[in-house]
TINUZA-577080 format. One record per residue (C-alpha): y, z, x; residue in one letter. Coordinates in steps of 0.001 Angstrom, whole numbers, plus 500000, padded with zeros to 6 digits. Each point is the difference from the previous one (the first is absolute). Layout:
YZXa ...
This chain:
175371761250230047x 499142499732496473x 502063499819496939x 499623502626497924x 501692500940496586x 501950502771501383x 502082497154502027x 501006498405496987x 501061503064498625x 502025500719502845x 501729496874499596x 500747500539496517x 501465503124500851x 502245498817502510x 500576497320497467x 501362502665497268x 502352501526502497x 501270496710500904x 500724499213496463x 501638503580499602x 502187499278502716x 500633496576498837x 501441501494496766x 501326502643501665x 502291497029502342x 500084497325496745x 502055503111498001x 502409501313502809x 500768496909500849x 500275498673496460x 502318503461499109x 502325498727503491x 500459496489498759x 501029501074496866x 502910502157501439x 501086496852501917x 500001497206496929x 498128500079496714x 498228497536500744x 498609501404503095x 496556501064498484x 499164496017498669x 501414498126503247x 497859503109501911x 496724499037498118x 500657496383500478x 499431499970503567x 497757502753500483x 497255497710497696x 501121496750500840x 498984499318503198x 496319501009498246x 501220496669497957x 500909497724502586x 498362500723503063x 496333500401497905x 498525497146502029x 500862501162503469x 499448503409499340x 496219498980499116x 499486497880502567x 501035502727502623x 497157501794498256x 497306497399500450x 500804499011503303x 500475503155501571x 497472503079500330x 501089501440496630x 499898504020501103x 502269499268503031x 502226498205497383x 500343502486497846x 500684502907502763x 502675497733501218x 501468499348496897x 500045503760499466x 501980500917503004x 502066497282499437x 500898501512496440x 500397503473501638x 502980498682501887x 501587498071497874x 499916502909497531x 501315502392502730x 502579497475500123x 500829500110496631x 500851503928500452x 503380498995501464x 501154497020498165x 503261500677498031x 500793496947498835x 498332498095497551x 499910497041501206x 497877501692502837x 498301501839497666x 498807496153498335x 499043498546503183x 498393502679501496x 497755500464496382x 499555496042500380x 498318500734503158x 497970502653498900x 498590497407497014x 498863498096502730x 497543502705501322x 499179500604496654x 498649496772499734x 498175499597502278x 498274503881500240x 499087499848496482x 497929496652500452x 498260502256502847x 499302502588498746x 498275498024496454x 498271497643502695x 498731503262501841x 498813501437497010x 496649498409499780x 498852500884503006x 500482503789499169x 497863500464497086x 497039501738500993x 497942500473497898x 501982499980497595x 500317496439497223x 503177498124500311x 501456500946496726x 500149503442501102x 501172499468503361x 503131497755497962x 500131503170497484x 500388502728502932x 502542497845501469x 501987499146496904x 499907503920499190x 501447500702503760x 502921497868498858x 500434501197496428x 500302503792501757x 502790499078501664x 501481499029496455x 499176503612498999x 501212501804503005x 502699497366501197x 502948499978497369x 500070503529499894x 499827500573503613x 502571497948500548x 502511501431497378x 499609503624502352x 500266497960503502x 502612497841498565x 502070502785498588x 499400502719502477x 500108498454503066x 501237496427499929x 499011496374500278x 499853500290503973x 497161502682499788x 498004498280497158x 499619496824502531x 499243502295502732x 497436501033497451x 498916496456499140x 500188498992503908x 497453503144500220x 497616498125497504x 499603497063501772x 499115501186503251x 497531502070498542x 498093497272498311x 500317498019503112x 498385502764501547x 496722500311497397x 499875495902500553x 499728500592503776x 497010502261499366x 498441498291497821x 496438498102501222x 500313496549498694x 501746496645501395x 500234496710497870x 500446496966501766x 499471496876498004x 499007497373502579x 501242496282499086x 499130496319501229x 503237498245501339x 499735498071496868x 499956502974497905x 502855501979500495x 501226501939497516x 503308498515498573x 502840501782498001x 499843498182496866x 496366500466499535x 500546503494498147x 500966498739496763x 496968497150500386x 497757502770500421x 500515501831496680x 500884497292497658x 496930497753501017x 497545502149499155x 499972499976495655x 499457503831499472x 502716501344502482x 502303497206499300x 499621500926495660x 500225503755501286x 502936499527502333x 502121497469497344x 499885502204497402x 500330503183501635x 502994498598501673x 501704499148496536x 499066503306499035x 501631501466502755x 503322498362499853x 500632501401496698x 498566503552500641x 502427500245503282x 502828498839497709x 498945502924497355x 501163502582502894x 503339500093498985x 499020500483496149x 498094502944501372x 503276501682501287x 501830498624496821x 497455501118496927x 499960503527501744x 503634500792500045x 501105497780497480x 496978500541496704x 498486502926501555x 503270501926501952x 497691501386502506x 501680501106503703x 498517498960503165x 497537502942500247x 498502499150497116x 500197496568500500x 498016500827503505x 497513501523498005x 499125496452498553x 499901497908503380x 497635502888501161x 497854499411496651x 499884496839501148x 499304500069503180x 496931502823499577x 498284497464497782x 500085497381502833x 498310502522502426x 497596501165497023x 499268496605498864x 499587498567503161x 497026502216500898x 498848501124496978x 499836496526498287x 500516496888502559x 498062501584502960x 496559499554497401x 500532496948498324x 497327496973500409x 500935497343502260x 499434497527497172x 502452501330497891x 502509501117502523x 502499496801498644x 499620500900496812x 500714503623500783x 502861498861502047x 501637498440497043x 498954502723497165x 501892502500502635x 503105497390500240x 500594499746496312x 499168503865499614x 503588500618501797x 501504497421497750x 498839501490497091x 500625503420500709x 503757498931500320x 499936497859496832x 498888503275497985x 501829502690500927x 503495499272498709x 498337499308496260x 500111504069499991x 502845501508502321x 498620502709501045x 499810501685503225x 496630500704499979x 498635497091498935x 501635498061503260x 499127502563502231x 496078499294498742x 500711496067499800x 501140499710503505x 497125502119501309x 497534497535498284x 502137497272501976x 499397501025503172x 496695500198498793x 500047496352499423x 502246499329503563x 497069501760502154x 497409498624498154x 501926495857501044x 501064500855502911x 496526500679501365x 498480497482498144x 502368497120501523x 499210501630503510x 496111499941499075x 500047496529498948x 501958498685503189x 497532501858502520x 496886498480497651x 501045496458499292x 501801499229503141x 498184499405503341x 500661502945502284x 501838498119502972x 502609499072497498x 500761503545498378x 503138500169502464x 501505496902497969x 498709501172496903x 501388502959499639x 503896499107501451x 499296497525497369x 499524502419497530x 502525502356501075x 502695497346499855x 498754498837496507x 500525503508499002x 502866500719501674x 501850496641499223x 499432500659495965x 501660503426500244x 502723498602502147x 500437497188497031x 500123502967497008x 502656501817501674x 502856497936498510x 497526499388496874x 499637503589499361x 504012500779500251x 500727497062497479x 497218501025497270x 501467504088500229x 503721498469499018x 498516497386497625x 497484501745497680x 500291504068501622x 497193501822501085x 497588500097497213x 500587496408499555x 499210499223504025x 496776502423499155x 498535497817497339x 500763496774501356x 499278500813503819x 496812501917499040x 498773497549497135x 500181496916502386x 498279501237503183x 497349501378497540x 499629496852498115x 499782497806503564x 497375502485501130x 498007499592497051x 499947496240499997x 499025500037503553x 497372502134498723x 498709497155497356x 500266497550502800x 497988501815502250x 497188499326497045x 500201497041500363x 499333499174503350x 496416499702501834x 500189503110502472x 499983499210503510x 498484501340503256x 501617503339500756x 501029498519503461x 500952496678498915x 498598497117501998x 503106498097499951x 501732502288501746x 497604500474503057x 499658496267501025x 
């Protein structure tokens, strides 16, 4: 059977009810560990993205050792349960194992589902495959939050993992239907090993300039979160529905961006791009404090977003282009844990800068820095001799 764009649009709609429900589970549950301790939300964030951190290697091995669609539908169930489970913890220390667990599907299904990706286009170019994908996930940033808030607060954490169990079957489901199968066949010699992800996207110049900077970037935009929260109530004394309004600015430039912008951008400047988009966020939270108004965040976190879609499917462009395909599975648990392990290191960051220098203060100096390391990756890219898109390094 042939592969057809309409598949790939199936999968990103499964995809964007998945991440609904994700939010939908991430909130209750975040909401219930709060009632427990304060510090419930952190320690619950901590292990749902760690295991993304430390079990990165494994995770993308499974991926390139296995047939990569069965993987994924496994990994799906598996999450199903485990969230079904999660509808009658009470304690929090269940609560924290059983969302430790859960990180570990995540792991591996999102290195799947990128490695799938490829073999879904169509007829479609990469960049736009990446863009329809990366707007399936910024939907669920639209519709997610708010969802949650009503399933949270009308009917309880049990039903919103019910809900969230409900997701993952589903996209099980579409991944059963779906007509492709990757199976990367290795020599005995040649086995895939789990600290090859890392090797993968730092040996190859572009990706690793790309990837080092964007990571520095990230760390301090994840520790700018908290400023968010603290500029609005503090400098702007906004309430949460307003305050919603500007996370939903935000996230409908991701989706916007990410098709609108990323999906047609030339594969030879896709780095570039990638890093333009990184230091667009940065910049967009450097600048609006200097007026303290309202209006001018709402408009400077929807230009963010802008700049989020547009590097988050450029970094998943550039690993499908300049890594060999029988290693995506280790790229891309590679790359999730990169991500995931710099947000996990701003969470402290982010607390400490909000008491030091407030939430203005966190803005500018947060914002300023990840736009100032995405810049200079972007003079460093200049410099280097560009590469073979699927770098030969990294197929021998």
């Amino acid at each position: 059977m042939a592969v057809h764009d309409r598949h790939l649009r199936v999968l990103a709609a499964a995809i964007a009810v998945s991440a609904i429900g994700d939010w939908v589970a991430v909130i209750a549950l975040g909401f219930r560990a709060n009632e427990i301790w304060d510090g419930g939300v952190a320690l619950l964030l901590i292990c749902l993205w760690s295991p993304s951190v430390l079990l990165a290697g494994h995770a993308g091995v499974v991926v390139d050792r296995l047939e990569t669609r069965t993987v994924a539908v496994v990994a799906g169930l598996f999450q199903a349960a485990v969230a079904a489970t999660l509808a009658f913890a009470s304690s929090l220390g269940a609560i924290l194992v059983l969302a430790f667990v859960l990180g570990i599907g995540v792991a591996i299904a999102s290195a799947a589902e990128f490695a799938l990706v490829p073999l879904l286009v169509g007829s479609r170019p990469l960049e736009k495959a990446n863009g329809l994908v990366e707007s399936a996930r910024g939907l669920g940033f639209v519709v997610g939050p708010a969802l949650a808030g009503v399933v949270a607060g009308s009917a309880g954490t049990r039903y919103a993992m019910v809900a969230d169990a409900a997701t993952f079957l589903l996209i099980a489901a579409v991944l059963t239907a779906l007509p492709v199968r990757r199976r990367v066949v290795h020599a005995a010699e040649a086995k895939p090993r789990a600290r090859e992800g890392l090797q993968l996207l730092f040996s190859e110049r572009v990706l690793a300039v790309t990837l080092g900077t964007g990571a520095v970037g990230l760390v301090f935009m994840s520790a700018s979160i908290p400023g968010d929260f603290a500029y609005a109530a503090n400098s702007l004394g906004v309430g949460k529905l307003a305050f919603g309004f500007v996370l939903t600015a935000w996230a409908v430039g991701m989706v916007a961006a990410s098709n609108l912008i990323a999906a047609r951008i030339p594969p030879a400047l896709v780095a570039t791009t990638t890093l333009l988009g990184a230091a667009a966020q940065g910049l967009a939270k450097f600048a609006a404090p200097f007026w303290q108004l309202y209006a001018v965040m709402v408009v400077a976190w929807a230009i963010g977003g802008m700049g989020h879609g547009i590097k988050n499917t450029g970094f998943r462009t550039l690993i499908h282009r300049r890594v060999s395909p029988d290693r995506h599975g280790r790229a891309f648990a590679a790359f999730n844990g990169l991500r995931n392990g710099a947000e996990l290191a701003a969470l402290g960051g982010g607390a400490l800068l909000v008491s030091t220098v407030g939430g203005r203060g966190t803005l500018w100096i947060a914002g300023g820095v990840s736009a100032v390391a995405a810049l200079a990756g972007v003079v460093a890219l200049g410099t280097l001799r560009d590469q073979p898109e699927a770098a030969a390094a990294n197929a021998s």
